[in-house]
N, C-alpha and C positions, 0 to 999 in steps of 0.2 A: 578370214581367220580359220584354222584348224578346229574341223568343230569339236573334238578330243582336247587342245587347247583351251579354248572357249568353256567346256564344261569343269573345266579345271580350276581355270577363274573365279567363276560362279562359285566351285563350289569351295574352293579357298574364302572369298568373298563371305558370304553364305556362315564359314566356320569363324572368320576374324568376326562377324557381327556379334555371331552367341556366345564367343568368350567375352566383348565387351559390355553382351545383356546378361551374363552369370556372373563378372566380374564383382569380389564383395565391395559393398558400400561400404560407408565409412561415412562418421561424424565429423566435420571440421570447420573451421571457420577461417576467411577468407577476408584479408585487406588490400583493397585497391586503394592506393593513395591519391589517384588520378580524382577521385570524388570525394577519399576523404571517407568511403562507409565500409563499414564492416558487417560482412554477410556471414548467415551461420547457415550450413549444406547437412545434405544425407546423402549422399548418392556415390556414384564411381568415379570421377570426373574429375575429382582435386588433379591430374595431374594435367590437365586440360587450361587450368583456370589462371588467368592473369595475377602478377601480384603476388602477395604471401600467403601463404596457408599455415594453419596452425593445429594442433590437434588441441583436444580439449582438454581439461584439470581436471583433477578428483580432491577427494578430500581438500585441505586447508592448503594446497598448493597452489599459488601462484598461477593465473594461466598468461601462458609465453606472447601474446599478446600485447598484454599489460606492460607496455615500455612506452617513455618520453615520445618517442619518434610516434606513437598512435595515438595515446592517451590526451595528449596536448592539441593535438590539430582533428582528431576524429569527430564528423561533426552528425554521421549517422549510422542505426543500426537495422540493420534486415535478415529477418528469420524468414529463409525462403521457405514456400509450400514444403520440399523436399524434407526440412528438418522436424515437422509433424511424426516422423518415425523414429526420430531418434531418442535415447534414454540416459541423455547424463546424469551424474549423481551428485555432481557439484555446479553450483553458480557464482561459486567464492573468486570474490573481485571481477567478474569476470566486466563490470563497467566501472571501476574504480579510477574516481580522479579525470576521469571523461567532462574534462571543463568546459566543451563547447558540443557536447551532444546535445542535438534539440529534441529527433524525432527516434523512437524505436517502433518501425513499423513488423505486422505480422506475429505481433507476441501470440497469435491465438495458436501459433506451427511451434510454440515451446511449450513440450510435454515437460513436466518438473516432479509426476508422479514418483520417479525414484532419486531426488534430491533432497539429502540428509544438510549438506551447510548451504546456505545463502547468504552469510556474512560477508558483507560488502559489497554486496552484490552493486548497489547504487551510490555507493558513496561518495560523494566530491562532485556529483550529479548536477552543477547550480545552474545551469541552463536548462532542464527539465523543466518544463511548468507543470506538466498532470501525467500521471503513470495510472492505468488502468491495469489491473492484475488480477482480474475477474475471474480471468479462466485460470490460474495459478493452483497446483493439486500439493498442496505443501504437508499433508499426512506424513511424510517419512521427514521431514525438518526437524534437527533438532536445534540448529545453530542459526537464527538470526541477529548476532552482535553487529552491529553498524553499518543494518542494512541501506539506510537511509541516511543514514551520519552525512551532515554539512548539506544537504536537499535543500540550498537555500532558494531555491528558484520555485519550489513544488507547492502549488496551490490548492491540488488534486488529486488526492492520494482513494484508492479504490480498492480493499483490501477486502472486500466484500465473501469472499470467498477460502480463505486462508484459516486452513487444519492445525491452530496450533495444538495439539494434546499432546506430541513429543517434545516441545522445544523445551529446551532448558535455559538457554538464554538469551535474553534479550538486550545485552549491553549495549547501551546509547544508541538503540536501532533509531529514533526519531532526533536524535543529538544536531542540533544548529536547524532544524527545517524552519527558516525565520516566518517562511512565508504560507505555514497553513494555521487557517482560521480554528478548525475543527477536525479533529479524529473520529473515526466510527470502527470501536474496537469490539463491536456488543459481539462480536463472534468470537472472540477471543479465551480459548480455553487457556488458561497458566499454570494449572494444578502442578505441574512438572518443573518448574522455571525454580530456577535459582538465582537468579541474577538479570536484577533490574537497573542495574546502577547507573545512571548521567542515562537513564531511557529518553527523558521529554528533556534533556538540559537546554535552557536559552532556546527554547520554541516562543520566543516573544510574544510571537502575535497568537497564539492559542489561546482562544476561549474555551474547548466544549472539547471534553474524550467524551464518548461514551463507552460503558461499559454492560457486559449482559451478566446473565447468572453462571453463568462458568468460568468468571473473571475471579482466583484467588491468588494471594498472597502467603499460601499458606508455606511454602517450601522455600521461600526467596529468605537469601542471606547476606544478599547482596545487594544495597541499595542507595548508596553514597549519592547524593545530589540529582536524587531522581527525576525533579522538580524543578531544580533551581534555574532563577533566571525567567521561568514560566511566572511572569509579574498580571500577565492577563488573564489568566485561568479564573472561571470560575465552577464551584459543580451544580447540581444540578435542584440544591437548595439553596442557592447563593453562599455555599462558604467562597471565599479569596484568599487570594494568594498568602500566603504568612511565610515570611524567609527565616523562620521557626522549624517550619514542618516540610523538607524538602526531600525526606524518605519517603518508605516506603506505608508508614503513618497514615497518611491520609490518600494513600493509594487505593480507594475504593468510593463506592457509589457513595454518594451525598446524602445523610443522614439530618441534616440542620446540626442547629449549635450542641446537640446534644450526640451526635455523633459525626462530626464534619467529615468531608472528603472533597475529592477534587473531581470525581466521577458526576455525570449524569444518566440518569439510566433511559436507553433505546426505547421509546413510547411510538403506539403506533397513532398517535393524533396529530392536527395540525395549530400549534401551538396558537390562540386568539380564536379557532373556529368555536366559539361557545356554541352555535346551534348546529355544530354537524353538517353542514352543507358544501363543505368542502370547499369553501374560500372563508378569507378574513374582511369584511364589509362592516359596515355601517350597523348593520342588522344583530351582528354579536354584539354591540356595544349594546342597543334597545334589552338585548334579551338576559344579556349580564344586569343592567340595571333593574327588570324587573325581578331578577333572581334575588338580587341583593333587597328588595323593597319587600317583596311575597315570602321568600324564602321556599318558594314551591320549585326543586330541581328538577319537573320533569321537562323531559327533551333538552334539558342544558348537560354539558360536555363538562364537568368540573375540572377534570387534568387541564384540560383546553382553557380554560375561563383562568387558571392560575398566570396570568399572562406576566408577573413580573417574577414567578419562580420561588416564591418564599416560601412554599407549603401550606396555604392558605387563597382563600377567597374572600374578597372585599377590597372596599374603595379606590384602592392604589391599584388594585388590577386595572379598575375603567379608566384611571390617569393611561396605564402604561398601556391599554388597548387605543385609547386618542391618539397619545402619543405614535405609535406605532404607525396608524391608518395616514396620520399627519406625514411623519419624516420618511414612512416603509423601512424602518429597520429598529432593533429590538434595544 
């Protein structure tokens, strides 16, 4: 070959590489139906890619995705490494009605630091058993309305981490999750929130929110059947359920009969460990009883020793610490 030719090549070659390494990226997401998952990209390549592409949603818009033909048979989700760079600003519906997704792997490549709505993000979700949202940067949220709504499958909800001080609303974000035992909201600021309404509605099987010191009600005006349906709830001085009190009422920490609520508050002990050692044994029972006979608390844990939750210490705690060691559950 010509070697003037040849260097030609090269270096045509050579130029088609660096317009497809400067080529702009781009955010999108991606359905093969051949597997059934829906992958989310950053990169230059959408036109490379098998299958549909979709670009993303913003505000309360729809994303183009969300139709019969995915939603119905889609059965997983993948946030590749490549989407760690990208910056949506919306998560609205973007798995809504996803009645046979099981797995969302990679959520650690979804940045959410500049995502204002989240409503619906999960909703209709009833094949999900546990959602981990650990790394979730939700400070610019103001919109979680039904985020969660109909989560009937969710055992394991991980919110550990989530900035609500912007949100305003929280409409029926836990609305039908039949299947979680306990909520852990104690991170939960609501100063801003207006709207609680059908939040926890028909969460059957809840026993225990908890709540921390940045949990108000003071700005909600909105709170229509906040409760209802939640018949297992109890707080964290044994008030229950009352289909009386299904607002926003008894929406805080558990005070007893003198100020009830359906809250328990976030405690850093291990509920029965009366002596501190960090298991529930035989030995807290001994050291409960000598408390109760001497009445000398030291090295007794008293939050810990309240083992049946009434706001008090004495006799029916050592029933329901036997109990406990007996059946292992509370």
């Amino acid at each position: 070959m010509n070697k003037k030719l040849l260097f030609k090549l090269v270096a045509l070659v050579a130029a088609m590489m660096c317009a497809l390494g400067t080529m702009a990226q781009e955010a999108y997401v991606n359905f093969t139906p051949e597997d059934s998952t829906l992958t989310f990209y950053f990169d230059n390549l959408r036109s490379s890619r098998s299958g549909t592409t979709y670009d993303l949603n913003t505000e309360s818009n729809p994303p183009e995705w969300n139709t019969p033909g995915i939603y119905y048979y889609l059965t997983r989700v993948v946030f590749d490494p490549s989407f760690a760079d990208a910056r949506p600003t919306s998560t609205y519906q973007w798995f809504h009605l996803m009645i046979k997704l099981e797995s969302i792997t990679g959520m650690q490549y979804l940045n959410t630091s500049e995502v204002t709505n989240m409503g619906y993000m999960f909703s209709g979700c009833i094949a999900l058993t546990s959602l981990d949202l650990s790394n979730f940067n939700t400070a610019n949220v103001t919109i979680m309305d039904c985020m969660f709504l109909s989560c009937s499958g969710l055992t394991s909800l991980d919110l550990s981490s989530f900035n609500t001080a912007n949100v305003t609303r929280l409409y029926s974000m836990f609305a039908g999750c039949y299947g979680l035992t306990s909520l852990d909201l104690s991170i939960f600021n609501t100063a801003k929130v207006i709207s609680m309404e059908n939040m926890f509605r028909s969460c059957t099987s809840l026993t225990t929110i908890y709540a921390g010191d940045e949990w108000s009600t003071a700005a909600v005006s909105q709170s229509n059947n906040m409760f209802i349906g939640c018949t297992n709830l109890v707080g964290g001085k044994g008030t229950t359920y009352d289909e009386n009190y299904v607002d926003v009422a008894y929406a805080h920490i558990d005070g007893g009969p003198s100020n009830p609520g359906y809250f328990s508050e976030k405690v850093d002990f291990l509920r029965g460990d009366v002596d501190s050692d960090g298991s529930v044994n035989i030995s807290d029972v001994t050291t409960l009883i000598d408390y109760l006979l001497s009445g000398n608390a030291d090295g007794v844990n008293l939050s810990a020793a309240d083992c049946d939750q009434d706001g008090s210490v004495n006799i029916s705690d050592v029933t329901t610490l036997i109990d406990y060691l007996l059946c292992g559950s509370w």
